[in-house]
VONU-680320 format. One line per 2 residues: for each residue x, y, z of C-alpha. Coordinates in steps of 0.5 Angstrom, whole numbers, plus 2048, in hexadecimal, padded with zeros to 3 digits. Each point is the difference from the previous one (the first is absolute). Example, Ala and Ser with C-alpha at 12.3 -4.5 7.8 and 13.67 -1.06 7.14 Angstrom:
<nodes>
819 7F7 810; 802 807 7FE .
</nodes>
This chain:
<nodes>
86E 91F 8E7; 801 7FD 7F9 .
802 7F8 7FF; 806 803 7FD .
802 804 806; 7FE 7FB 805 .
804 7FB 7FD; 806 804 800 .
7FE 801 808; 800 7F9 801 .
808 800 7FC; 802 804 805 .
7FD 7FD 806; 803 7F9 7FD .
807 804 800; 7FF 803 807 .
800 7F9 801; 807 7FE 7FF .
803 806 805; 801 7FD 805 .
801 802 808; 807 7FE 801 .
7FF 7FF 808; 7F9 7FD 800 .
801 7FC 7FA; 7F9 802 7FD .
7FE 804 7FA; 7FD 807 801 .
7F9 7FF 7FD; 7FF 7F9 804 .
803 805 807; 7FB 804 7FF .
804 806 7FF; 7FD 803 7F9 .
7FA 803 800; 7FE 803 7F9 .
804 7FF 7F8; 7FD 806 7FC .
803 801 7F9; 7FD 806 7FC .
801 800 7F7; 807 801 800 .
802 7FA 803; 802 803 807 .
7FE 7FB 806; 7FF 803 808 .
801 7FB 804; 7FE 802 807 .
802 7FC 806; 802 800 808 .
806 7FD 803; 7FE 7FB 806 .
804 806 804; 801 807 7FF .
807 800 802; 801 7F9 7FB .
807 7FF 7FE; 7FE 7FD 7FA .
7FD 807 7FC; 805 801 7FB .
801 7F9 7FE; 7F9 7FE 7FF .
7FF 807 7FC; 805 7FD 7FB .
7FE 7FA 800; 7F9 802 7FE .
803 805 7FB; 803 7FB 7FD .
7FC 7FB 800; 7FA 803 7FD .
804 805 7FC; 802 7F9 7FC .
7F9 800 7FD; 801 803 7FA .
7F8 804 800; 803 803 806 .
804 807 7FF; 802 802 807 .
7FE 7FD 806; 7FF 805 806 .
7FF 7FE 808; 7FB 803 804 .
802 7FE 808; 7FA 801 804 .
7FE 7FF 809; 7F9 7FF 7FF .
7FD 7FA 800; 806 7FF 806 .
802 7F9 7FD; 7FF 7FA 805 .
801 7F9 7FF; 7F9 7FF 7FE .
802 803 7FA; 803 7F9 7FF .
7FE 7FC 7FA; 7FE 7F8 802 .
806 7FE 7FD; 805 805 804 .
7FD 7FD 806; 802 7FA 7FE .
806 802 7FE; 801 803 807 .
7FE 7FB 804; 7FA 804 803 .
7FA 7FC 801; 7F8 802 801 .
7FE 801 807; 7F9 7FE 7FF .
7FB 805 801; 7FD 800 807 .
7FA 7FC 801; 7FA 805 801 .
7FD 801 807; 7FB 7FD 800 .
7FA 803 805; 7FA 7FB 800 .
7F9 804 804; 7FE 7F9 802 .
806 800 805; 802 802 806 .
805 806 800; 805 7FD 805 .
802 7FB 7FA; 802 805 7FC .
803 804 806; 803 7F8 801 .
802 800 7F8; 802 807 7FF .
805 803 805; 7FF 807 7FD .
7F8 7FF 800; 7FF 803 807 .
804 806 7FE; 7FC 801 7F9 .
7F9 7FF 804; 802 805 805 .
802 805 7FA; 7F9 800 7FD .
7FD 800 806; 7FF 7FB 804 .
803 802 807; 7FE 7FB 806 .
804 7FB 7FB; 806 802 803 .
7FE 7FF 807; 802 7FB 804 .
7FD 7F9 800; 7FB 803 7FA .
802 7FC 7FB; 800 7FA 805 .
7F9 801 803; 7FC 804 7FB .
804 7FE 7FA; 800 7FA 800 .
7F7 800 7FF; 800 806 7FC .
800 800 7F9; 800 806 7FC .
7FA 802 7FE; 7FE 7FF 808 .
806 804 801; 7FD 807 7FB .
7FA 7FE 803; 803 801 807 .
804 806 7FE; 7FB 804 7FC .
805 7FF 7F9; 7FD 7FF 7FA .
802 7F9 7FE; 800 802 7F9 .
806 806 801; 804 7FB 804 .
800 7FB 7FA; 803 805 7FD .
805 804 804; 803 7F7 802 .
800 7FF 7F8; 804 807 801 .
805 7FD 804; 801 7F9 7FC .
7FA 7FC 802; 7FC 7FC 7FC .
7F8 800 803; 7FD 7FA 7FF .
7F9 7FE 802 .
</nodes>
């Protein structure tokens, strides 16, 4: 794209910016519902978008909203809006500013679970309540059965337990790093 039409893109991002959804207050491209502004060489602008839902009151008021703001530019000729489904629009599509704006605060990442081979497996039984569950899943059956964890368990690291299991250690790092856990040595 040319500086000449990339900068009338950034013209018409700055007017989309100026419609407002009159429900939640917030402009459409900070909402995250415009996703493309294309503008061929006779000056005709194809604004793609989503609606947060598909049977969203709002359609033909953000249409004419987007119409007429980016029609006030006078490089533009026409303005034509495509109304797509896919990507489904979900709040991640939300600039930080929205967020704010919204009040929706950042749920902190989950902290890795992390796996030290040098620990016994009933500490991360004890640490990770689905811990059990994905153990047995990968292989590691006599997990489940009554008062191993508390015996065995809670002598037997991993290694030890591969070892005992016939499972080759390697492939167990990687299946638990599959299932979110961070191995660590």
């Amino acid at each position: 794209m040319d500086e000449e039409k990339r900068a009338l893109v950034n013209q018409v991002i700055g007017q989309l910016q100026t419609v407002i959804d009159p429900e939640l207050l917030v402009n459409v491209v900070d909402l995250g519902l415009i996703y493309g502004v294309d503008i061929d060489d006779e000056g005709n602008c194809l604004v793609t978008m989503t609606l947060t839902t598909a049977g969203c009151p709002l359609n033909d008021y953000l249409n004419r909203e987007i119409r007429q703001a980016v029609g006030q530019l006078a490089a533009i000729k026409q303005v034509d809006i495509k109304l797509v489904w896919y990507p489904v629009w979900t709040p991640d599509r939300l600039s930080e500013q929205a967020k704010k704006q919204l009040g929706i605060k950042e749920e902190p990442a989950p902290a890795a679970k992390e796996i030290n081979l040098h620990q016994p497996i009933k500490t991360f039984a004890d640490q990770y309540p689905e811990f059990t569950e994905d153990m047995a899943e990968i292989g590691f059956n006599r997990i489940k059965i009554p008062g191993m964890l508390d015996t065995v368990g809670r002598l037997m690291t991993l290694p030890m337990g591969c070892r005992a299991m016939g499972f080759d250690l390697e492939e167990v790092k990687e299946k638990l790093r599959l299932k979110g856990y961070e191995v660590t040595e």
